[in-house]
C-alpha positions in Angstrom: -6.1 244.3 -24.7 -2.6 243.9 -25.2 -0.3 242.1 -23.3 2.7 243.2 -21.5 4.1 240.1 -20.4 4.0 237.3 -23.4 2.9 235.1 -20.3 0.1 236.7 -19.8 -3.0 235.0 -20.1 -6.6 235.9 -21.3 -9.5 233.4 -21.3 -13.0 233.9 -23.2 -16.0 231.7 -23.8 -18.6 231.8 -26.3 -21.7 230.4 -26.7 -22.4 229.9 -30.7 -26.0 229.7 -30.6 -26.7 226.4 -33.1 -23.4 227.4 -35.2 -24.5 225.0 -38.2 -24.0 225.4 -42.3 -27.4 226.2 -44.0 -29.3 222.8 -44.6 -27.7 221.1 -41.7 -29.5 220.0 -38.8 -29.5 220.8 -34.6 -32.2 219.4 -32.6 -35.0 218.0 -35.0 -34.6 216.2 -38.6 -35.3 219.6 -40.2 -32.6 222.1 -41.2 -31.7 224.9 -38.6 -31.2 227.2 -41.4 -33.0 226.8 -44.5 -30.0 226.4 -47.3 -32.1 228.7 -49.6 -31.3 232.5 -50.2 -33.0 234.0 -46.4 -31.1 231.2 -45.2 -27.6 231.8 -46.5 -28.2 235.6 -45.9 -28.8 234.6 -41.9 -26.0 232.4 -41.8 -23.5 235.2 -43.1 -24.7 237.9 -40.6 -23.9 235.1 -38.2 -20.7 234.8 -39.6 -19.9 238.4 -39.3 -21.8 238.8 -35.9 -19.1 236.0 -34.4 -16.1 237.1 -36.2 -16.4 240.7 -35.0 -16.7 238.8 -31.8 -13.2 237.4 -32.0 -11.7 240.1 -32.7 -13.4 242.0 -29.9 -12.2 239.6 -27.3 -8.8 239.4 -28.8 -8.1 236.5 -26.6 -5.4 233.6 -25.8 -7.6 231.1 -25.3 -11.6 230.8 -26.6 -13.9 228.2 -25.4 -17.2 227.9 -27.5 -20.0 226.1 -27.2 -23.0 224.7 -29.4 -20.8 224.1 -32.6 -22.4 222.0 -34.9 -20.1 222.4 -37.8 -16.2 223.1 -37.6 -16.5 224.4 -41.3 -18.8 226.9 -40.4 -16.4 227.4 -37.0 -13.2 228.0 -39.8 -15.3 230.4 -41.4 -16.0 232.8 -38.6 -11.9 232.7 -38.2 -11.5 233.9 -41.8 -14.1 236.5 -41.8 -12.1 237.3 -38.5 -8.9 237.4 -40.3 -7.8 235.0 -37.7 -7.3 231.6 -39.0 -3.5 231.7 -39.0 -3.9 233.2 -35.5 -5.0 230.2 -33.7 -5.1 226.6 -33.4 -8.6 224.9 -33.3 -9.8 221.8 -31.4 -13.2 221.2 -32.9 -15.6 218.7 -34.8 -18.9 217.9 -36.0 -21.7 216.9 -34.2 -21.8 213.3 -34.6 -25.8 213.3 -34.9 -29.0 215.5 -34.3 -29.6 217.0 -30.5 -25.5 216.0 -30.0 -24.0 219.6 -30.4 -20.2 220.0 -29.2 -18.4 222.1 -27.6 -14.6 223.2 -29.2 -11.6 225.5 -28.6 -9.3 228.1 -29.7 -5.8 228.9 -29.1 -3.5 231.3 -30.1 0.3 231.1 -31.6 2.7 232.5 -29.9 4.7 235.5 -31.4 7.1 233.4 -33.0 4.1 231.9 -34.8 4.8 228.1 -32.9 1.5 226.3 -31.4 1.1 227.0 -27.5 -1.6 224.0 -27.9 -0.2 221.2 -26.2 -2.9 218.8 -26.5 -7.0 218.4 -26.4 -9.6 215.7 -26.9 -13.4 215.1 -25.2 -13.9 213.1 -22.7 -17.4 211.9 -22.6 -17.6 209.1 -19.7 -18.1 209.9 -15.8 -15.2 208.5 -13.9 -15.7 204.5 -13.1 -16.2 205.0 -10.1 -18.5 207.7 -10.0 -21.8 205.7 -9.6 -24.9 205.6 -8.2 -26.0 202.3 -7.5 -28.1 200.9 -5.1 -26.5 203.9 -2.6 -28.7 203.8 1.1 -29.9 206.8 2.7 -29.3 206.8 6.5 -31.4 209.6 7.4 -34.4 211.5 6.4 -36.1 209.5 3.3 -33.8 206.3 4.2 -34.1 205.2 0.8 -32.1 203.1 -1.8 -31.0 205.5 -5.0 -30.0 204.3 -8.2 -28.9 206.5 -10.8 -28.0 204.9 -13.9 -26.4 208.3 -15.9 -23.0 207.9 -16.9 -22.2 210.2 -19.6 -21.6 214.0 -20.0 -24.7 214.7 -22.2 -22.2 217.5 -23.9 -18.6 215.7 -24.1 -16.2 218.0 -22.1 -13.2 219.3 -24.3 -10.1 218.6 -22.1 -7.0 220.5 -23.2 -3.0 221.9 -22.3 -1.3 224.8 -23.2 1.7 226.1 -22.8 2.4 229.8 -22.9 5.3 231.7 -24.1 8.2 232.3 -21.6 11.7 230.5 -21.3 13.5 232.6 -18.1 11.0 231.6 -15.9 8.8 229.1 -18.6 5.4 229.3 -17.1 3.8 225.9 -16.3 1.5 224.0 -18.6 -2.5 225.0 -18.4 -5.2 222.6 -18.4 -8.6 224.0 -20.1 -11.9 222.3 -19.1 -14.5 223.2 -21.8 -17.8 222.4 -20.7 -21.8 222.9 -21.8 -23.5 221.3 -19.1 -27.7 220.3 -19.4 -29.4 223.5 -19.5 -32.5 223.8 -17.2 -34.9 223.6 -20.4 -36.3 220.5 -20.3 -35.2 217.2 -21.4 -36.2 215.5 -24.6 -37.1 212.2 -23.7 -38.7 208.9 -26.3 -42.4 208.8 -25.3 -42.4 205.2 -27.5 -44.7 202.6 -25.4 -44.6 201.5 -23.2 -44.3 204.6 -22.2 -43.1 204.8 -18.5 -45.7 206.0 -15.7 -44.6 209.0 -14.8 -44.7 210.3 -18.7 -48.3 209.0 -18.7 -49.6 211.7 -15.8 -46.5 213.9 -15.3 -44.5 214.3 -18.5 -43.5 217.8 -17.9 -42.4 217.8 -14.2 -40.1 214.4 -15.4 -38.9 216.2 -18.6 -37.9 219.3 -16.5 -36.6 216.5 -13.0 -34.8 214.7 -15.4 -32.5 218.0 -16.8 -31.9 219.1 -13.3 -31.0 215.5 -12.3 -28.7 214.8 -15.5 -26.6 218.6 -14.6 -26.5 217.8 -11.2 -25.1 214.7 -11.9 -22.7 216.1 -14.5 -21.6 218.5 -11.9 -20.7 216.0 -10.1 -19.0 214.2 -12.3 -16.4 217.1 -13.4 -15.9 217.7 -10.0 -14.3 213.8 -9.6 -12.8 214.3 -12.4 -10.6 217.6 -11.4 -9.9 216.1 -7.9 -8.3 213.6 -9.7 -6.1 216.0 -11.7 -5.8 219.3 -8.8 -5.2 217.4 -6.1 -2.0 216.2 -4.8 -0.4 215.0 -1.8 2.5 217.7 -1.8 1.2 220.4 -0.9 3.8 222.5 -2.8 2.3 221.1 -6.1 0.7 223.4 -8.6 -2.0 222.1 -11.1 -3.2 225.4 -13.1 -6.4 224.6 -14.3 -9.4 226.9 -15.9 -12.8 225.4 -16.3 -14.9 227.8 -18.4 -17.9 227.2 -20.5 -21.7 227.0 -20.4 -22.5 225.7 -17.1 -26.4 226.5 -17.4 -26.8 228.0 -14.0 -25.7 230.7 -11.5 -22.5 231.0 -10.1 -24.2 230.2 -6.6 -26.4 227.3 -7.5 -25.2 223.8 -6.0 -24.1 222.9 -9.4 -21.7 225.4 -9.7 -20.7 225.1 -6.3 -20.3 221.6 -6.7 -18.1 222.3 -9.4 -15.7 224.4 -7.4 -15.7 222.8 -4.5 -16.0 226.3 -2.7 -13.1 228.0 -2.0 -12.8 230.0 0.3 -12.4 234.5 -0.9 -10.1 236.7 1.6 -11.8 240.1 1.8 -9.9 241.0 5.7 -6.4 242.1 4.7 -5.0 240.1 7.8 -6.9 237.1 6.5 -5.2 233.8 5.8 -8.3 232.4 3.2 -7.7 231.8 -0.1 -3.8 231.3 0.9 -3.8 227.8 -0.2 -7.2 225.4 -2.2 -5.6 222.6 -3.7 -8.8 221.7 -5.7 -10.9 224.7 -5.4 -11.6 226.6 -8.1 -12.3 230.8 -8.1 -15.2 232.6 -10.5 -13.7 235.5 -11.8 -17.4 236.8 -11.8 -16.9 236.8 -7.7 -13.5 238.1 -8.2 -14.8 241.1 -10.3 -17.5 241.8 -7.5 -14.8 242.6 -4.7 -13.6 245.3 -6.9 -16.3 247.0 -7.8 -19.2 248.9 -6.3 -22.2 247.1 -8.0 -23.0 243.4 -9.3 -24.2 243.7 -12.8 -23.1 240.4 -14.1 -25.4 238.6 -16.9 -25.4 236.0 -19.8 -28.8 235.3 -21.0 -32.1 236.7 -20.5 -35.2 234.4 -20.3 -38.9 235.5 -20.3 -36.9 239.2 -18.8 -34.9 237.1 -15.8 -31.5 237.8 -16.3 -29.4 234.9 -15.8 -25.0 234.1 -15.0 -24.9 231.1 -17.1 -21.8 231.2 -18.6 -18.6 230.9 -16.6 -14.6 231.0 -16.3 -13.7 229.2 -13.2 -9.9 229.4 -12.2 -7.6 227.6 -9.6 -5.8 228.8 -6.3 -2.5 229.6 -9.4 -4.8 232.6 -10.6 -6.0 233.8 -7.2 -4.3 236.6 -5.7 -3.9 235.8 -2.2 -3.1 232.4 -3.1 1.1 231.5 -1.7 0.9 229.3 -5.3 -0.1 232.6 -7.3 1.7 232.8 -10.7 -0.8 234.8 -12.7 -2.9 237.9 -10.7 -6.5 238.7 -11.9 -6.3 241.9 -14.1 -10.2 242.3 -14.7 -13.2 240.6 -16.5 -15.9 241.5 -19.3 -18.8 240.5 -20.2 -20.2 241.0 -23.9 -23.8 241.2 -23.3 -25.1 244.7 -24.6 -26.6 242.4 -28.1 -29.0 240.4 -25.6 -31.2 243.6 -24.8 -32.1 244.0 -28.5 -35.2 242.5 -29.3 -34.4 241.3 -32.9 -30.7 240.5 -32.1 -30.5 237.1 -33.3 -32.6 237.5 -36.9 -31.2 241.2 -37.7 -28.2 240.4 -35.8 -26.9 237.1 -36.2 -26.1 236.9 -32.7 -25.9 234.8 -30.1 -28.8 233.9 -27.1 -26.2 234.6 -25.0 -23.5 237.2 -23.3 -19.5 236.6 -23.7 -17.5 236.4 -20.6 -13.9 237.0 -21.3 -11.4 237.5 -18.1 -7.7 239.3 -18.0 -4.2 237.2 -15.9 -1.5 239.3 -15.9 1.7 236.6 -14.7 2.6 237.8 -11.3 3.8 235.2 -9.8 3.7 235.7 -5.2 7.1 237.1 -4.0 8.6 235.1 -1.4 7.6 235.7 1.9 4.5 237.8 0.9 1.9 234.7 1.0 1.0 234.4 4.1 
């Protein structure tokens, strides 16, 4: 979709599926796709699958997840025709089970970089620890959680759209794949620990809800520390989006985004001001529209929301901060009803979320 405003912002995410060169590895020792000629065939309908992707979502910025390989990455950008369209933050997967997740963002029209900056961040805050922590009530027990790493590094970016008369403030991008609800690998060398000797598949499944929890957690720390702000005319745009590996009202995505509050009474006053909440443009679809169809992966026939854009009280329309208004949001997922859409395909395990700003920013005296 076009834009009419060069400050107008659009915002995509993309789950690659295991995007890795033929002969290269994922999760085990063994190659993901063979590098012999069924392999390489596979690995160019994958090619093509994403790059007609890219171009469908024709997007400003594009958040992806599972990347193994940033050569493979480049070359759905030059099927696409796109690689002089965009800027890429990406890298290789520094080891097997350790896939990464990277971003894309567009030139401006005058061909200059609206990236400002990106890197991962892999650590939990310092002071986001578990350690020797007392219940009071209830179980009255002593909890110590020793996790302090994202299991997927978030990617942790600025941009700067176009616009000089008024310049538009800088962006920050969250790109996050947080640990799915599969369950988790874990070493069953000996000594093996009790629970793996009678219970191995409740732990391995505990331990993945545990570890995303905790991630949640942990992302939520880390944008109070960069939302909040003790003047309350402050604005901190800021877009998590990404796989989050559960539904938009599960207490990990809740967690995330801290629960702001939605006006739906004209009168109303909520959603006028969230310093550090953030808004799910699936929830702000649902309050136009007469049904809730919303779905990114489908798992033994459960249709699942896994995949998420999440955006702060600047992109909310009743917010008095607003500088971008929600235009609309869509959701890629037609492939996932196919029965053979990954091997004839190419394609991804999972739908494409992609979500419309128009910049709009409140009138004066209209936000309240």
């Amino acid at each position: 979709m076009a834009r009419a405003n060069m400050r107008d912002l659009s915002f995509a995410t993309i789950n690659l599926f295991n995007l890795q060169v033929p002969g290269g590895i994922t999760y085990s020792n063994r190659p993901h796709i063979e590098d012999d000629a069924e392999g390489r065939a596979y690995y160019q309908r994958k090619i093509r699958w994403t790059a007609a992707r890219l171009k469908e979502v024709d997007a400003e910025v594009i958040a992806f997840q599972e990347l193994w390989s940033t050569l493979a990455l480049r070359e759905c950008f030059a099927e696409a025709g796109l690689t002089n369209d965009y800027d890429l933050v990406a890298r290789d997967a520094p080891g097997r089970g350790r896939p990464q997740v990277a971003l894309a963002v567009r030139k401006g029209r005058d061909g200059n970089s609206q990236l400002v900056d990106g890197g991962w961040h892999a650590d939990f805050p310092p002071q986001f620890r578990f350690d020797k922590v007392r219940e009071t009530a209830g179980a009255e027990e002593e909890v110590t959680i020793t996790i302090n790493k994202f299991s997927r590094p978030l990617l942790v970016a600025r941009i700067q759209s176009e616009g000089t008369g008024p310049k538009p403030p800088e962006v920050r991008v969250v790109v996050a794949h947080l640990k799915s609800k599969g369950p988790a690998r874990v070493s069953f060398a000996q000594p093996q620990p009790l629970i793996l000797q009678h219970h191995a598949k409740h732990a391995k499944s505990s331990l993945a809800h545990i570890r995303r929890v905790m991630e949640a957690g942990a992302l939520r720390v880390l944008l109070d520390g960069w939302m909040k702000s003790e003047d309350e005319d402050d604005i901190s745009p800021t877009i998590v989006m990404g796989d989050l590996n559960d539904d938009t009202m599960s207490v990990t995505n809740e967690l995330i985004s801290d629960q702001p509050t939605y006006r739906v009474v004209q009168k109303g006053r909520a959603g006028l001001t969230s310093d550090k909440g953030l808004y799910s443009v699936e929830r702000l679809q649902q309050y136009r529209s007469m049904r809730h169809v919303y779905y990114t992966h489908v798992y033994k026939h459960k249709r699942e929301s896994l995949d998420h854009i999440l955006v702060s009280e600047e992109f909310y329309d009743h917010s008095r901060k607003r500088l971008w208004s929600f235009r609309e949001m869509e959701v890629i997922n037609d492939h996932l009803n196919r029965e053979s859409f990954e091997e004839e395909l190419g394609a991804s395990d999972h739908g494409i979320v992609k979500a419309y700003f128009d910049w709009n920013p409140m009138p004066d005296g209209l936000s309240s």
